[in-house]
C-alpha positions as CSV (number, residue, x, y, z in Angstrom):
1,X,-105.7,-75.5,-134.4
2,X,-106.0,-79.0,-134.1
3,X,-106.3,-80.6,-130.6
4,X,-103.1,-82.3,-129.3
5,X,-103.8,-86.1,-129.0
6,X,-103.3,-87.0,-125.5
7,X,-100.0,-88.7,-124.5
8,X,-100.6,-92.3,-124.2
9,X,-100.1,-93.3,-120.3
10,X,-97.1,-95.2,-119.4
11,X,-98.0,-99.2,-118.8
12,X,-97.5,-99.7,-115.2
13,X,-95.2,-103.0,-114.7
14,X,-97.0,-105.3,-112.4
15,X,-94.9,-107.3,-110.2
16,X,-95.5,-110.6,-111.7
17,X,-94.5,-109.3,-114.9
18,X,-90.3,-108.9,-113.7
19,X,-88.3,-112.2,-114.2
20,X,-87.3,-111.7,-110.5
21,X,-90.9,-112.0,-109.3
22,X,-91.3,-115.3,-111.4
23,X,-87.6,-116.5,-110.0
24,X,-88.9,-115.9,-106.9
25,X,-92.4,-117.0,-107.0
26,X,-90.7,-120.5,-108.7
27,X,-88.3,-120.7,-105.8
28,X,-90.8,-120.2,-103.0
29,X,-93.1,-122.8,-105.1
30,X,-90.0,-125.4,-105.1
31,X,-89.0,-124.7,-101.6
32,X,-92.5,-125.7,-100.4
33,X,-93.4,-128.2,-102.8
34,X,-89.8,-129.5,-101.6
35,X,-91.4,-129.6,-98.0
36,X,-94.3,-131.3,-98.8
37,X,-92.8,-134.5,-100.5
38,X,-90.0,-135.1,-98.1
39,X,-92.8,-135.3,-95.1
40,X,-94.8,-137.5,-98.0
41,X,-91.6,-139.8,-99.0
42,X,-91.2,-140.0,-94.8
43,X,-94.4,-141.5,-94.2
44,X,-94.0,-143.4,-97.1
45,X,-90.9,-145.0,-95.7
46,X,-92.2,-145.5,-92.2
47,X,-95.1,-147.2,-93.6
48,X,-92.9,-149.4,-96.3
49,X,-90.9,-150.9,-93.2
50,X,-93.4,-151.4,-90.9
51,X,-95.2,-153.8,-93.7
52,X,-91.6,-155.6,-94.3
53,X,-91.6,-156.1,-90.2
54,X,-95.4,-156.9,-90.5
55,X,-96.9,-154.4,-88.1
56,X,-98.9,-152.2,-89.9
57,X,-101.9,-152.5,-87.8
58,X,-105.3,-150.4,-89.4
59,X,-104.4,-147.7,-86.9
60,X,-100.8,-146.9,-88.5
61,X,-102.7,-147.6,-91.6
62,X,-105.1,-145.2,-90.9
63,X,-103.0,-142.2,-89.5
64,X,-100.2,-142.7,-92.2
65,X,-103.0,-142.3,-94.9
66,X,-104.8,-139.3,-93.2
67,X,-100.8,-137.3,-92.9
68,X,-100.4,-138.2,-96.8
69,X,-103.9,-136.7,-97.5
70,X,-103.1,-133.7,-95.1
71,X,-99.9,-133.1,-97.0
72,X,-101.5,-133.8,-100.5
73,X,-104.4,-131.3,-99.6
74,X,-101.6,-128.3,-98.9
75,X,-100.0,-129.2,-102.1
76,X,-103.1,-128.6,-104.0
77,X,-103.4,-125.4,-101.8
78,X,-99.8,-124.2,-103.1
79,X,-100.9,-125.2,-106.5
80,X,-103.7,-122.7,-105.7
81,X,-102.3,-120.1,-105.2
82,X,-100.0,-120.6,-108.0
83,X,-102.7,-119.7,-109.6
84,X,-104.0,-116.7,-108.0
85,X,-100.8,-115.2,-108.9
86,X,-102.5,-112.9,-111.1
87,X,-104.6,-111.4,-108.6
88,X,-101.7,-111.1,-106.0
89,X,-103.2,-108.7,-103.5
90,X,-106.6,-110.8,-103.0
91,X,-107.1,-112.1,-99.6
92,X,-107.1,-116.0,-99.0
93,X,-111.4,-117.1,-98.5
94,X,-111.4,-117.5,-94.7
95,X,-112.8,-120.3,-92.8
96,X,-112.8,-120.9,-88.8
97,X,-110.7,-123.8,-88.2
98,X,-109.0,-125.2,-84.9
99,X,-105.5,-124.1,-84.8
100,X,-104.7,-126.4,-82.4
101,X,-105.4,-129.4,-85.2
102,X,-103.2,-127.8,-87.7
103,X,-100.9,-128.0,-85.4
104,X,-101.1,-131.5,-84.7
105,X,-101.1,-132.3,-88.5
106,X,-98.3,-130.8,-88.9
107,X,-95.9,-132.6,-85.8
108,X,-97.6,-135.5,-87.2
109,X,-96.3,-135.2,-91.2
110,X,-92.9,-134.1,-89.8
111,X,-92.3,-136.9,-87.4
112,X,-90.6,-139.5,-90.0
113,X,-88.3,-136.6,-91.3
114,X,-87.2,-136.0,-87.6
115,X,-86.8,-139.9,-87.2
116,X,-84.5,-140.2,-90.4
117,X,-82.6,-137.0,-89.7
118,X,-82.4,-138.0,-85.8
119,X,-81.0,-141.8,-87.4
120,X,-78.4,-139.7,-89.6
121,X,-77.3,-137.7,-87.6
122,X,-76.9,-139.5,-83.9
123,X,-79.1,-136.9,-82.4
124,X,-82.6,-136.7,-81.0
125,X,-85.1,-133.8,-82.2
126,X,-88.7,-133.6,-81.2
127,X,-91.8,-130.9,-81.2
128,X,-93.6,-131.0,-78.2
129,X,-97.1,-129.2,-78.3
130,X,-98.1,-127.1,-75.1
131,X,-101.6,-125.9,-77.1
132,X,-104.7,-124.8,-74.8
133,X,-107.2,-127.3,-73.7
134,X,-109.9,-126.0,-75.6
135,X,-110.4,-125.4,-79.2
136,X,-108.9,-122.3,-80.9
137,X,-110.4,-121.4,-83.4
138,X,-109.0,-118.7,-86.3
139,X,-110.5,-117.4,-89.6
140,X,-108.3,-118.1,-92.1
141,X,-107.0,-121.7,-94.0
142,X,-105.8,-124.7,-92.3
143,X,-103.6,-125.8,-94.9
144,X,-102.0,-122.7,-95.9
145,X,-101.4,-122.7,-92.1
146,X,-99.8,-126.1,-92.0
147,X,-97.7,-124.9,-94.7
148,X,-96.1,-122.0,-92.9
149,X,-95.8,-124.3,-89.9
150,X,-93.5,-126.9,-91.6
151,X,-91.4,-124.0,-92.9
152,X,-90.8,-122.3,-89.4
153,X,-90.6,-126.3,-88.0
154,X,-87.5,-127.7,-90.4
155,X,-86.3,-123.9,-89.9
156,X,-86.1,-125.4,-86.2
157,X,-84.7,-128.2,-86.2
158,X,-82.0,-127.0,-88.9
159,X,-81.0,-124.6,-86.2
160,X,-79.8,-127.7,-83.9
161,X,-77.6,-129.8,-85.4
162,X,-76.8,-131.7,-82.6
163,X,-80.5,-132.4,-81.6
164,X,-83.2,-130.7,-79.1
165,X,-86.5,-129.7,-78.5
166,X,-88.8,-127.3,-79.8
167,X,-91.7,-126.0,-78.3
168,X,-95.0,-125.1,-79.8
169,X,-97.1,-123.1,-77.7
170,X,-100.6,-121.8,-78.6
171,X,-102.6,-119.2,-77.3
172,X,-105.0,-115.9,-77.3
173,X,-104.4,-112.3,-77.6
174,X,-107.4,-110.3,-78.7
175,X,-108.3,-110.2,-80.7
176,X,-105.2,-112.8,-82.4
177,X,-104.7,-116.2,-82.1
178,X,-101.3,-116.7,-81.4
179,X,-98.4,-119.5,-81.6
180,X,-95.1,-119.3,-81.0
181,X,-92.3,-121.9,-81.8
182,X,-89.4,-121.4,-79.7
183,X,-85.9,-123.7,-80.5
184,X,-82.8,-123.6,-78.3
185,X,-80.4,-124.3,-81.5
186,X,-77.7,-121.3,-82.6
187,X,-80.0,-118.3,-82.7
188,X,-79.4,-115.6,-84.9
189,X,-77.2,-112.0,-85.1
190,X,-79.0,-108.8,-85.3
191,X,-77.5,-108.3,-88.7
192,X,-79.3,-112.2,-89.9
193,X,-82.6,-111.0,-87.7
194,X,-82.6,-107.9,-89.9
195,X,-82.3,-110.0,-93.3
196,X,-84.4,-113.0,-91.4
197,X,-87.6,-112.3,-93.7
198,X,-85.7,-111.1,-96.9
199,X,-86.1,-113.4,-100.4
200,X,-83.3,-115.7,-100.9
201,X,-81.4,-114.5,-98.0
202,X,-80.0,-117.5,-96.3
203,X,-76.9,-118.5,-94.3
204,X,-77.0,-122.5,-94.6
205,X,-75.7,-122.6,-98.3
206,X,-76.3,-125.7,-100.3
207,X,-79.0,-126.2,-102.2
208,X,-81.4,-123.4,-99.9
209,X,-83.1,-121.3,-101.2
210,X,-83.9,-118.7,-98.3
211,X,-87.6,-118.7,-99.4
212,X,-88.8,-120.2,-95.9
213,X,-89.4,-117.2,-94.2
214,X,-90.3,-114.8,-96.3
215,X,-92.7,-117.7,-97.7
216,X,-94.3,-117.6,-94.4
217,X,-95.3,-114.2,-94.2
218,X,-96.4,-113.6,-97.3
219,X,-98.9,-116.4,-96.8
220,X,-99.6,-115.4,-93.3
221,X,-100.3,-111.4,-94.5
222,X,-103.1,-112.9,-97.0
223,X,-104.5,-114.8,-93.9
224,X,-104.7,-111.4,-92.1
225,X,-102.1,-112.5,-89.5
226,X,-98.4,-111.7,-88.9
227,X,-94.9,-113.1,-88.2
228,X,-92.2,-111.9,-85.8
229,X,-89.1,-113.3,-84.8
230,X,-87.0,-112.8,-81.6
231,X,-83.5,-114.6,-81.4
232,X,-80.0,-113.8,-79.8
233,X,-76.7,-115.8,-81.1
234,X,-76.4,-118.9,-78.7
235,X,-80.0,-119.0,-77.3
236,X,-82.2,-119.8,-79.5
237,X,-85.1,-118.6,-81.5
238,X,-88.8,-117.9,-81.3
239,X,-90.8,-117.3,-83.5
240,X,-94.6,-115.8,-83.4
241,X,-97.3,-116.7,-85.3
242,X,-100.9,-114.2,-85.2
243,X,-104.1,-115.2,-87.2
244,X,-107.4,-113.2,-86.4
245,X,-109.9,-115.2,-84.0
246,X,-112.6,-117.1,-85.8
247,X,-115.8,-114.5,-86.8
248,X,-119.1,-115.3,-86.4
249,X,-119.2,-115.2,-90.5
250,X,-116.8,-117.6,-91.0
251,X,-117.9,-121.0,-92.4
252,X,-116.1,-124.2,-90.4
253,X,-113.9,-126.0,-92.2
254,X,-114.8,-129.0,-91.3
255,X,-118.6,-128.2,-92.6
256,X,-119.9,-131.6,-94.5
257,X,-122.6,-131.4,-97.5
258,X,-126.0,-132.8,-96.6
259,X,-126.4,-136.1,-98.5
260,X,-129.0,-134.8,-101.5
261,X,-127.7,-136.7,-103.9
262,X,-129.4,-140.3,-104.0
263,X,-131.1,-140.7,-107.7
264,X,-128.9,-137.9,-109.1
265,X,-128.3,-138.0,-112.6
266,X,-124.7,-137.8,-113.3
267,X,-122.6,-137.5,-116.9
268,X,-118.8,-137.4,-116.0
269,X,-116.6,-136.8,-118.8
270,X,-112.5,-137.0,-117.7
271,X,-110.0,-138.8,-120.4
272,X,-107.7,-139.2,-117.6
273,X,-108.8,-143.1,-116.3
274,X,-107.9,-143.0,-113.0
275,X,-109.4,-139.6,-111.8
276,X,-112.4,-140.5,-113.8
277,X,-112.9,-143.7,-111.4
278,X,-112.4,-141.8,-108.6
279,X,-115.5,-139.6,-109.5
280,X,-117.5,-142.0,-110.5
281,X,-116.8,-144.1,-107.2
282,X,-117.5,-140.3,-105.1
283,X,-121.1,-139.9,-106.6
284,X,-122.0,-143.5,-107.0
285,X,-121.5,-143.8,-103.5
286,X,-123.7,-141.0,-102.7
287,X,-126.3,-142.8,-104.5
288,X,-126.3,-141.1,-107.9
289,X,-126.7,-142.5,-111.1
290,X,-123.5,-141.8,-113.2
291,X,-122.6,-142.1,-116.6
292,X,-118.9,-141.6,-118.0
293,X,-117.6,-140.7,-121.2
294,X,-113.9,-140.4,-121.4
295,X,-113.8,-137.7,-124.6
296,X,-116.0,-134.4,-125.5
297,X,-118.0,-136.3,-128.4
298,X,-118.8,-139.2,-126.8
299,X,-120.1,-137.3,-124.0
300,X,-122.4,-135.4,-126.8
301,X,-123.9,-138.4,-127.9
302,X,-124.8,-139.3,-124.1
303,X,-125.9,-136.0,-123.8
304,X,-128.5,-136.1,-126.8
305,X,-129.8,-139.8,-125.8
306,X,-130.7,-138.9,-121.7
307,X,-131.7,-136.7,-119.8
308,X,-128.9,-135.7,-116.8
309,X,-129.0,-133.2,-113.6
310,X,-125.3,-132.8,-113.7
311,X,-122.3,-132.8,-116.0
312,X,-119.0,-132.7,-114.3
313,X,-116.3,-132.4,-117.3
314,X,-113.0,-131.8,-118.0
315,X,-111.8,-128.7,-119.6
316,X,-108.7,-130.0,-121.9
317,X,-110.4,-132.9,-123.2
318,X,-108.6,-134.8,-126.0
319,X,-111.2,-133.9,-129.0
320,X,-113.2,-130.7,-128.0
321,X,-113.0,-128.1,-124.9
322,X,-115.2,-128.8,-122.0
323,X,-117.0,-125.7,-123.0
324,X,-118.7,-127.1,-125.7
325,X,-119.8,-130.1,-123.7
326,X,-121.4,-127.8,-121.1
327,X,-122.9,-126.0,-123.6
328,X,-125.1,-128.6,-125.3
329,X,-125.6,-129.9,-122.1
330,X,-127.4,-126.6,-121.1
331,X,-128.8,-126.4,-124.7
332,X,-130.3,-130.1,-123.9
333,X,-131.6,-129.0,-120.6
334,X,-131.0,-125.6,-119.0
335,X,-131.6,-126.6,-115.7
336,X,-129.0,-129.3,-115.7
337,X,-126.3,-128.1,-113.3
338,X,-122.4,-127.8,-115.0
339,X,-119.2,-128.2,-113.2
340,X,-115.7,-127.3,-115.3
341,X,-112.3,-128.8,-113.8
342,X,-109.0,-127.6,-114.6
343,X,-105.7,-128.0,-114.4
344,X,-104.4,-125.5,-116.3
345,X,-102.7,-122.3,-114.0
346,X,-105.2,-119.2,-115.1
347,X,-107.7,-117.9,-111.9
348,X,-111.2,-119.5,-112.0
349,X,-112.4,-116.3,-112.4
350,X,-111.2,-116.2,-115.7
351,X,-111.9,-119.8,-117.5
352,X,-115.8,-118.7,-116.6
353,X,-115.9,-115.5,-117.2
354,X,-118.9,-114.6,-119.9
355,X,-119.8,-118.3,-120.4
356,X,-123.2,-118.6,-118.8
357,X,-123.2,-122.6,-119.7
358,X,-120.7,-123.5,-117.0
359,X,-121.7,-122.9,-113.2
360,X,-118.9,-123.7,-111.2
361,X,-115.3,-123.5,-112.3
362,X,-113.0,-126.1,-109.8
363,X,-109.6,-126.3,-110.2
364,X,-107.4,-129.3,-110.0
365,X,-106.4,-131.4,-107.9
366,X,-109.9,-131.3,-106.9
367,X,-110.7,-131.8,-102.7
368,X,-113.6,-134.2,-103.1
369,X,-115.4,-132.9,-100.0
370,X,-115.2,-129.9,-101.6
371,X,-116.8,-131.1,-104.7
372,X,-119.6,-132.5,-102.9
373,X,-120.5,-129.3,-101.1
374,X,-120.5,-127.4,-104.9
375,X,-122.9,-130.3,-106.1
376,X,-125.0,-129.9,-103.3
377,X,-125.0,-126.1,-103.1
378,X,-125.6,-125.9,-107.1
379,X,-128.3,-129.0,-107.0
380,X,-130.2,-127.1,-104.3
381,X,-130.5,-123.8,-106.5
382,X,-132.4,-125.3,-109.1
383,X,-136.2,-124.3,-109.1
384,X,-138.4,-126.4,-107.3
385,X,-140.3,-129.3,-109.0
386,X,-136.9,-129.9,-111.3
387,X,-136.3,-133.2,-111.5
């Protein structure tokens, strides 16, 4: 008798493959991104009327810019992990960062959205910071921090309509870092506290989206931390933050690449102008040599006629797929070092997978500290006497 062929095993749905993952995933997404460019528009504002009034001194100037950066560096972080949606149960890549300074980055981007909402409504909020004296350091990521911290902070300040204070107080627990937020607005019922952390639960109608929370600790569960809440009707609400304390392994996240790059040899091919000039400005700066081509065959042709040390491309160029440009560029010389952007939503992991020709896959919007640390960490691999 013939063998039986075995039953073919049931396809196990993933949870990113049900349409109420993706709502979710697209609400929590909008909800933050929602965040992000109210504090953005804020500052904006704040900085727009101090120029009418003519004082913007370079110190406004300065810290406006450096809260707009902050909050454009945790949109690229959302856009992130946007991406790492196919690989849902991976960790966030820890670094040891001062809690303490997220903290203060994120009072800071919410101060001109508690100005206009203070001006709207004829009430006074404010966060006042009661952090340790010293440093704190956690492993985890600053701006997926700040991101959880400007969810529980308008979460706040919703919960007083008629104005108040909340407190953010930091401290240790070992082996957590911990910070708790604490409001004196309504508080909530045991039956809300239950349904506090539960997807598109809300009870302030309108346009939310009851994604704040539940936001929060799923980004604090990849960090390795927790969230807990404690709140009775009338009295307010605190709410506790835990990341684990900084380890010995962690790299700072402040850490800045050495400057190897003087007399580098640099092809940069982006079809998008304005990013383009901001590359080349990065690496001429750094005293590199740089070339730009703003398509895949004119970067070939650039390619055949010099000799370069790094290629920095585009992966959805106009003509041809980065790919092909980092291939002749290893073909032309295999010790030149090749860096792939893109902006398309698949995981790194995956745009490099098999393609020996490309050594670094960084998505978009590219941190350009961060670049600089993959050129120099690439650069310094290459065998000794390459130049």
């Amino acid at each position: 008798m013939a063998p039986r062929p075995a039953a073919e095993s049931p396809r196990l749905e993933r949870p990113q493959d049900r349409p109420e993952f993706l709502a979710e995933v697209a609400g929590s997404v909008a909800h933050s991104f929602n965040n992000v460019l109210t504090l953005i528009r804020g500052r904006v504002e704040l900085m727009l009327g101090l120029v009418e009034e003519g004082r913007l001194d370079p110190l406004q100037l300065r810290k406006g810019l450096e809260s707009i950066r902050s909050a454009a560096f945790d949109a690229a972080d959302l856009i992130k992990r946007l991406r790492e949606l196919m690989q849902p149960s991976r960790a966030l890549p820890a670094v040891a960062f001062d809690v303490n300074e997220a903290i203060r980055d994120a009072e800071a981007l919410l101060q001109p959205h508690l100005a206009a909402l203070g001006e709207a409504k004829g009430a006074g909020f404010r966060v006042t910071p009661r952090l340790v004296d010293a440093p704190l350091l956690a492993s985890g990521q600053p701006g997926a921090l700040r991101e959880v911290l400007l969810n529980v902070l308008l979460n706040a300040v919703e919960a007083m309509p008629a104005g108040g204070e909340v407190t953010v107080e930091t401290g240790m627990e070992e082996p957590w870092v911990v910070i708790r937020i604490s409001d004196r607005g309504v508080g909530m019922s045991e039956e809300v506290l239950a349904r506090a952390f539960t997807p598109f639960f809300t009870t302030k109608g309108g346009e939310n989206m009851g994604l704040g929370l539940s936001s929060a600790r799923a980004v604090l569960k990849r960090l390795g931390g927790a969230i807990s809440l404690a709140s009775r009707p009338g009295e307010g609400t605190t709410v506790s933050l835990t990341l684990p304390r900084a380890r010995a392994s962690d790299p700072p996240a402040t850490d800045r690449p050495p400057s190897l790059l003087r007399g580098l040899r640099v092809l940069v091919v982006e079809d998008e102008p304005a990013f383009a000039e901001v590359l080349v400005e990065l690496l001429t700066q750094q005293g590199s040599r740089v070339n730009l081509a703003s398509a895949g065959r004119p970067a070939l042709a650039q390619l055949a006629g010099g000799r370069y040390d790094l290629v920095i491309t585009d992966l959805g160029l106009p003509d041809l797929a980065g790919y092909e440009v980092a291939r002749v560029a290893k073909q032309c010389r295999p010790e030149c070092v090749v860096i792939l952007l893109s902006g398309g939503l698949l995981p790194a992991e995956a745009l490099s997978a098999g393609d020996r020709a490309v050594d670094r896959v960084l998505a978009k919007p590219v941190d350009l500290p961060e670049l600089l640390r993959v050129v120099v960490e690439l650069v310094c691999r290459r065998p000794p006497g390459v130049a």
